[in-house]
C-alpha positions in Angstrom: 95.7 117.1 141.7 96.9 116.2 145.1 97.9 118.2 147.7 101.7 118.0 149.1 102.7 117.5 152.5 106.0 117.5 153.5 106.0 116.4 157.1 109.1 117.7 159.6 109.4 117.3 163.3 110.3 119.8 164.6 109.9 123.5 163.0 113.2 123.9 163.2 114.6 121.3 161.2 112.7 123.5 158.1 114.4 126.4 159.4 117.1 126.9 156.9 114.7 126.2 153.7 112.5 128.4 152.0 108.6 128.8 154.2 106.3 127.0 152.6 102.6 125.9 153.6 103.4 122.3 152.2 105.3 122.2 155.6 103.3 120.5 158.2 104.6 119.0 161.5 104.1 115.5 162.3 102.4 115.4 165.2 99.4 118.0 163.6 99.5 115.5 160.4 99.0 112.4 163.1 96.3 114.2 164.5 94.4 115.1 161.4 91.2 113.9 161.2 90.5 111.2 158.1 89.0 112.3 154.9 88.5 111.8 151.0 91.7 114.9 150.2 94.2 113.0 148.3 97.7 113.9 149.7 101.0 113.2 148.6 103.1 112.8 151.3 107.3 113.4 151.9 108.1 112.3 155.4 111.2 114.1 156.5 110.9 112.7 160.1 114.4 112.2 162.2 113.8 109.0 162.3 111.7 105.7 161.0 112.2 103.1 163.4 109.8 100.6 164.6 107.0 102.1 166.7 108.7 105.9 166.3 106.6 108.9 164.6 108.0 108.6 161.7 107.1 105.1 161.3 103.5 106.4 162.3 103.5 109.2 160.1 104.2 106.5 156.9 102.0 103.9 158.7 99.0 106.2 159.0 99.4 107.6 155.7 98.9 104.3 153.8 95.8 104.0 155.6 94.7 107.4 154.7 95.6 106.2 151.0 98.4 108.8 150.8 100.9 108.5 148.7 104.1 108.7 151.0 107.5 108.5 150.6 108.8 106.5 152.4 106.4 103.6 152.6 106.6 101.2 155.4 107.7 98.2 153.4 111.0 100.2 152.1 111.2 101.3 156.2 111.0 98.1 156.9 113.5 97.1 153.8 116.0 99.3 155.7 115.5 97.8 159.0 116.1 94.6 157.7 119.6 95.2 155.8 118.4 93.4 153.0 120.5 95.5 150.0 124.2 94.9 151.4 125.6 93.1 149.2 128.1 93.5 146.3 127.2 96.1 143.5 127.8 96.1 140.1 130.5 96.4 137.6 130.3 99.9 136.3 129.8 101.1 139.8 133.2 99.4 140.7 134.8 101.8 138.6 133.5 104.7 139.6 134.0 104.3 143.0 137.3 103.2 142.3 138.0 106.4 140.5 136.7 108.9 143.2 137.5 107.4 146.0 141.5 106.8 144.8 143.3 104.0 147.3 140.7 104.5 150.0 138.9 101.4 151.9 135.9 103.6 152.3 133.9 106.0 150.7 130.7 107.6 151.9 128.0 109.3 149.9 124.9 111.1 151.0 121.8 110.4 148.5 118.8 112.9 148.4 115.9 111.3 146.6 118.1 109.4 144.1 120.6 112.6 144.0 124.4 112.8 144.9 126.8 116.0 145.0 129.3 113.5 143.4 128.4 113.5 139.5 130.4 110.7 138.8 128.2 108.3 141.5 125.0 109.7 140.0 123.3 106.5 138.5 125.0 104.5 141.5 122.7 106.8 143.4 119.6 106.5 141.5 119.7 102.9 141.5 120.3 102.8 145.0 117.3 105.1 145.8 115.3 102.6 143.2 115.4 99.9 145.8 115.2 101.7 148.7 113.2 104.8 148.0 113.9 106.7 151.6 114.4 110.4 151.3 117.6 110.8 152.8 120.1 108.5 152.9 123.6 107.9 154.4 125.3 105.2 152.2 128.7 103.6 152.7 130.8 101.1 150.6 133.7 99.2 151.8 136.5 97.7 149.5 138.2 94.5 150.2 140.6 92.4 147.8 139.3 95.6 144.9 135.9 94.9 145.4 133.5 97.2 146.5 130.3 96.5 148.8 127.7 98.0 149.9 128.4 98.2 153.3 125.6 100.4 155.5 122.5 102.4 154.6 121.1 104.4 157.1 118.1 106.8 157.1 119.7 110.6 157.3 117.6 113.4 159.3 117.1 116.9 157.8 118.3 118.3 161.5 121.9 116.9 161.4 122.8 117.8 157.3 125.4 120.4 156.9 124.9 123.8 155.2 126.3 122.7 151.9 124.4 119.3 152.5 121.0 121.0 153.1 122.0 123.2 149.4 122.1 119.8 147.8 118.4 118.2 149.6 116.9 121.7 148.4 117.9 121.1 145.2 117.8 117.5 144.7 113.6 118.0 146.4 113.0 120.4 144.0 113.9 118.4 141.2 112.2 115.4 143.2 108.7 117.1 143.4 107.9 120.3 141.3 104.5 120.3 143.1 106.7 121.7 146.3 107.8 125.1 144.9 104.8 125.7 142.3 102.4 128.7 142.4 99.2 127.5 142.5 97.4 130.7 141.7 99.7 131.1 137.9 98.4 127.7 136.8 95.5 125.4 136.4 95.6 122.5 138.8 94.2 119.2 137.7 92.3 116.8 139.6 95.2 113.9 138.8 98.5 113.5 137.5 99.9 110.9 135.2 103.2 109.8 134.2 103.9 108.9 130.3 106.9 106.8 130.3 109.1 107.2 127.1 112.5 106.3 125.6 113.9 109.0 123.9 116.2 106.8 122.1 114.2 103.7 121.5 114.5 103.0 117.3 111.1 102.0 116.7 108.6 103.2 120.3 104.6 102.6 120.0 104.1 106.3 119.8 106.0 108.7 117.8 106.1 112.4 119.6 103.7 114.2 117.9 101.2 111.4 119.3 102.2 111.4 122.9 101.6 115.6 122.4 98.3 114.7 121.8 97.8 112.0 124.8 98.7 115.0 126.8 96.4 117.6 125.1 93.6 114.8 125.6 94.3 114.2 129.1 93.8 117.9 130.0 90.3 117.7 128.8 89.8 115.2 131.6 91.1 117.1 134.4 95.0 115.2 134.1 98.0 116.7 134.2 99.9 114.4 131.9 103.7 114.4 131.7 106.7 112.3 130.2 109.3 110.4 132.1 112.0 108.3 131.3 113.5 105.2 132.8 115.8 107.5 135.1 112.3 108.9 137.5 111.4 105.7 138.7 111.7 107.0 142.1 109.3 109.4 141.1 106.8 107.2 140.7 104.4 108.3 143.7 104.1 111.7 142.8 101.5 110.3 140.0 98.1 108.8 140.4 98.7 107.1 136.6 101.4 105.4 134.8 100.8 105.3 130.9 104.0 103.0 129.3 104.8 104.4 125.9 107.9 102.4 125.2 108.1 99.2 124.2 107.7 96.6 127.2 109.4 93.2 128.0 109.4 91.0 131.1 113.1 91.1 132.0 113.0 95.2 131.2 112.5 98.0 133.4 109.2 98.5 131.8 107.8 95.4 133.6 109.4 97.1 136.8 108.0 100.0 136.5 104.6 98.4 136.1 105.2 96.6 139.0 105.7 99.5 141.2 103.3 101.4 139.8 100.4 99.1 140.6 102.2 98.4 144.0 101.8 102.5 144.8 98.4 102.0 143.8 98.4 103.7 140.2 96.4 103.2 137.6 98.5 101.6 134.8 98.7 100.6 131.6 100.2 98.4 130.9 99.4 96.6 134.6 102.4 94.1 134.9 100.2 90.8 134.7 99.3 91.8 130.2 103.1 92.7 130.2 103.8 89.5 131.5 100.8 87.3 129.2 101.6 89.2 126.0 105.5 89.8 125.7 106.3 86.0 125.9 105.0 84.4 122.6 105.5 81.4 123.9 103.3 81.8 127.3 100.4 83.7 124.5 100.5 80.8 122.5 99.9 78.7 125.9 97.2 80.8 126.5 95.2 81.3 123.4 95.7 77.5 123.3 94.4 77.0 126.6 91.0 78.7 125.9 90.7 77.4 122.5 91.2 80.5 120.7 92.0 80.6 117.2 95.4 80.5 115.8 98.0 79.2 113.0 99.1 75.8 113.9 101.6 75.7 116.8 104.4 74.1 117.9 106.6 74.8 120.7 110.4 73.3 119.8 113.4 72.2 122.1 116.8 71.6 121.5 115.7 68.2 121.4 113.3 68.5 117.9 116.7 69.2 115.9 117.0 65.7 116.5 113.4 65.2 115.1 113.2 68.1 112.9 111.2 65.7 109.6 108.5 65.7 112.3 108.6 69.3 112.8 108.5 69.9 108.6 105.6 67.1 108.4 103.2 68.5 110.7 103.7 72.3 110.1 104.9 72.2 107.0 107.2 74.4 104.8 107.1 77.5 104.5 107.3 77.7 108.6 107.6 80.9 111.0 109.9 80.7 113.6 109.5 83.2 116.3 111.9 84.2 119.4 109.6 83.9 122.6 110.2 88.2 123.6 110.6 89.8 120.0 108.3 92.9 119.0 107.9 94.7 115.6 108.5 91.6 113.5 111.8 91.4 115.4 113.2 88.0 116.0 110.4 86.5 113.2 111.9 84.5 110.5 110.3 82.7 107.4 112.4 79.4 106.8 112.0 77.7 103.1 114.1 74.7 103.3 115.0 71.4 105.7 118.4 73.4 106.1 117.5 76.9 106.9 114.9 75.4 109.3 117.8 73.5 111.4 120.4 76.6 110.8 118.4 79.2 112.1 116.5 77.2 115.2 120.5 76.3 115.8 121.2 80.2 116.0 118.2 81.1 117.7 118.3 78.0 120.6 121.6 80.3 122.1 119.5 82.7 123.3 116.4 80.6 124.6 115.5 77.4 125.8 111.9 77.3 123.2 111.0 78.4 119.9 107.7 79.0 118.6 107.1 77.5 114.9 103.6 78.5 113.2 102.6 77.6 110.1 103.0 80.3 107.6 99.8 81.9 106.2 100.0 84.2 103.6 97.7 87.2 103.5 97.7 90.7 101.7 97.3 92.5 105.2 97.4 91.8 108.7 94.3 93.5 110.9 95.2 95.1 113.6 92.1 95.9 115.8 93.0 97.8 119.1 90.7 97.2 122.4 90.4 99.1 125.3 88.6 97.8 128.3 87.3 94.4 126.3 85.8 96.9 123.8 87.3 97.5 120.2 88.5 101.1 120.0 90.1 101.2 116.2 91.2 99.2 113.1 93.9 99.5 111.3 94.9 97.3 108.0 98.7 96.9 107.6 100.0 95.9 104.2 103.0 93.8 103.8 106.1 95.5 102.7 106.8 95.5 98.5 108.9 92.2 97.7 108.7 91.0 101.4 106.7 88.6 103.2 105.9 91.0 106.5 104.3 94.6 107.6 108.0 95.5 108.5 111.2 94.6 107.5 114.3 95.0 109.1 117.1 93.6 106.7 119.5 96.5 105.6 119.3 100.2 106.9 116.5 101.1 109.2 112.9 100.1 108.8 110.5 99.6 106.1 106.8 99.5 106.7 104.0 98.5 104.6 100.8 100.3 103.6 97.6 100.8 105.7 94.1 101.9 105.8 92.9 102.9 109.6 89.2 102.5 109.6 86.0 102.8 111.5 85.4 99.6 113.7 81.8 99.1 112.4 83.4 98.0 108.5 85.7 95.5 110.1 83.8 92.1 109.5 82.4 90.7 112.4 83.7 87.8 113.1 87.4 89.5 112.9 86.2 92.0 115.8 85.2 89.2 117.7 88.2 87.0 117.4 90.0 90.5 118.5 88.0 91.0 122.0 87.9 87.1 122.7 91.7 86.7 122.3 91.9 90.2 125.3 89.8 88.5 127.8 92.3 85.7 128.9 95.1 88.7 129.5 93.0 91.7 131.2 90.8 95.0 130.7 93.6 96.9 129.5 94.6 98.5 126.7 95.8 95.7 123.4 96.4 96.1 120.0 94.9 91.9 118.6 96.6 91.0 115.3 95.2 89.2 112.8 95.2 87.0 109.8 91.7 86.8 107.7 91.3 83.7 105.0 87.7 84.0 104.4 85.1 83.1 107.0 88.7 81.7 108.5 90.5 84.1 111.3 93.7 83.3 112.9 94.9 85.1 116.0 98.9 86.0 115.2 99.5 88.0 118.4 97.9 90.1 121.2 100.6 93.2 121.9 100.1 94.7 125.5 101.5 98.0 124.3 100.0 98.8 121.0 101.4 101.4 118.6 99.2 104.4 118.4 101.4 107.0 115.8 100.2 110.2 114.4 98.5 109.8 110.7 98.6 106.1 111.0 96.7 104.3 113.6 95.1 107.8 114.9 94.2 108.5 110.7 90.3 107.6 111.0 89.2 108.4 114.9 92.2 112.0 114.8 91.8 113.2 118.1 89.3 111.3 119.4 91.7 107.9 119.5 93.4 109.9 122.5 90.4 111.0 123.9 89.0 107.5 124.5 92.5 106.7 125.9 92.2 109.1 128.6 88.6 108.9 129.0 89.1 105.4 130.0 92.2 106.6 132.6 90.0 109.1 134.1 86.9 106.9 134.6 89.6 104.1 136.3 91.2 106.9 138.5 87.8 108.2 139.7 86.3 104.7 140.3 89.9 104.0 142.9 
């Protein structure tokens, strides 16, 4: 686990908080001499302008390989006034309602954290883009609209006494690792983020499986921990991100990928398979492009309704039309007829600019093969629901899943393993679940998910415990190797 510094100026600006040894002053931290200790770093300097010691203190800490808060691109970020700007509708009305008939309102934010409850996701989203410890944030109102109107840097020295209450509390909730006794508790070599939605209807791993990610991490020295969408700006206090809720490009998922891999985290899923895998219609591109196996394709425009005989005479009916960013068999529809080809790519063009239409292949079961690092890891069978044409299906209340046999890797026939690790190579070394369709010696490639569901008794029924243990074995052998 790495060791906390919370760098100060002067030893009195920490004068009214609780002594700790975390504490160090910024001229012994510029002074330190360079080694391998991992630090996390909190830089509570006065100030971070251009050339000042708190710029040096972040400066010098990248080039340590610290992780510091804040880094010198968000400094910079600051510097350069690049978030005024207008803000968004729900945060109209809340300012509106706390701040009455006034032109102004002012709000201090510690580490994503207000004293005004009402403001607190204006604040987190605030500290999302500009991650600075303490900052001094003012809106303006003109003709009823609000703006962002200043953001400066704040220094510990000049907060009140009920302000510094609220930056105690607001860092303790920031960073446990400040106020934890290390002598009561096992410290870990690294720590790792889980990201979850606790809400999400259908999410890759069902709780009693990300229980055992974090059992399995422990074995290799990580401290594994959830988080939800709301501790992005936590996101340095971790040397791994492991996204357990279902991804998408336009999604906060793909952001906090992005940042993660930006902070230098090892992460899965790494924004570039997000990116390759939740599109169908860049996979199909893809697959295409390196001559990969897979139904008969067609990518449709608005324009094909006008040619739509075409479309029927070279994919023929059945078809399957596909939405380009659906997952779980969502947005995946089985047209019969001339007409219900036309009515649904009618419905479906209002959302997106292309459609993907496949040839329909019927098959008892789809294989499901998951690979880690280019190497298959476990095999799974799904069975198509009774009376339907799919492994899920999502007419009427809730969902209904198929049967499935999870198996050994070593009984899946060969030539379906290797379809499975030659469809992951164009995307990454990360962590895929390849799905399948098998007629005969014949194997079609239906889709490569970057974020593959791994639930307890299902996909985890065969390996048990040793599914996670892989998982983690292959995050600690990619955290020691950075």
């Amino acid at each position: 686990m790495a060791q906390l510094k919370i760098i100060i100026e002067n030893a009195s600006d920490w004068a009214a908080f609780y002594p700790s040894e975390d504490v160090v002053l910024a001229k012994d931290y510029l002074a330190q001499p360079t080694s391998k200790e991992r630090y996390k770093v909190i830089n509570l300097c006065r100030q971070y302008t251009y050339l000042s010691t708190g710029y040096y203190c972040s400066l010098l800490a990248e080039a340590r390989h610290h992780q510091v808060i804040p880094a010198v691109k968000h400094i910079q970020d600051l510097s350069r006034r690049i978030w005024l700007g207008v803000i968004n509708i729900d945060a109209q009305k809340q300012l509106s309602d706390v701040a009455g008939d006034a032109k102004e309102h002012q709000i201090m934010v510690y580490f994503g954290f207000t004293a005004e409850p009402q403001l607190a996701d204006l604040a987190r989203q605030i500290f999302e883009q500009v991650p600075v410890p303490i900052l001094k944030v003012v809106f303006h109102r003109k003709d009823a609209t609000w703006r962002l109107a200043s953001l400066e840097a704040g220094a510990l020295n000049a907060l009140t006494e009920t302000q510094q209450t609220d930056f105690a509390n607001a860092l303790d909730n920031y960073s446990h690792l400040v106020w934890r006794k290390a002598k009561t508790r096992k410290n870990y070599r690294y720590d790792m983020a889980i990201l979850v939605d606790p809400n999400e209807p259908f999410p890759p791993s069902n709780p009693v499986a990300i229980k055992r990610f974090i059992k399995a991490a422990k074995k290799h020295d990580i401290m594994a921990e959830t988080i939800t969408r709301k501790d992005i700006g936590k996101l340095s206090e971790y040397d791994a991100l492991f996204i357990r809720t279902t991804t998408s490009v336009n999604h906060y998922t793909y952001k906090f990928a992005r940042l993660a891999q930006a902070e230098g985290l090892v992460v899965m899923d790494d924004p570039d398979s997000i990116l390759r895998c939740t599109n169908k219609i860049y996979l199909a591109q893809l697959l295409e492009t390196h001559g990969l196996p897979t139904p008969k394709t067609r990518i449709l425009m608005k324009s094909d309704l006008h040619r739509i005989d075409d479309v029927i005479n070279d994919l023929g009916l059945p078809m399957v039309l596909k939405v380009p960013d659906g997952s779980f068999s969502v947005g995946v529809k089985k047209v019969k007829t001339k007409e219900e080809l036309v009515e649904q790519l009618r419905a479906m063009f209002k959302n997106s600019a292309l459609m993907l239409a496949q040839t329909y292949t019927y098959t008892e079961f789809d294989w499901r093969i998951g690979i880690l690092n280019n190497q298959p890891l476990y095999a799974c069978r799904y069975y198509m629901v009774k009376n339907h044409w799919q492994i899920y299906n999502h007419s009427g209340d809730g969902k209904k899943t198929g049967g499935f046999d999870a198996m050994p890797t070593f009984e899946v026939p060969k030539h379906v393993l290797k379809a499975a690790i030659n469809a992951t190579k164009p995307i990454g070394d990360g962590f895929y679940g390849v799905d399948l369709k098998q007629n005969g010696k014949e194997v079609y490639i239906i889709e490569v998910n970057d974020n593959p569901s791994i639930e307890s008794a299902v996909e985890d029924k065969f390996l048990e415990g040793e599914l996670y243990d892989a998982v983690m074995a292959e995050f600690r052998r990619r955290l020691d190797e950075r």
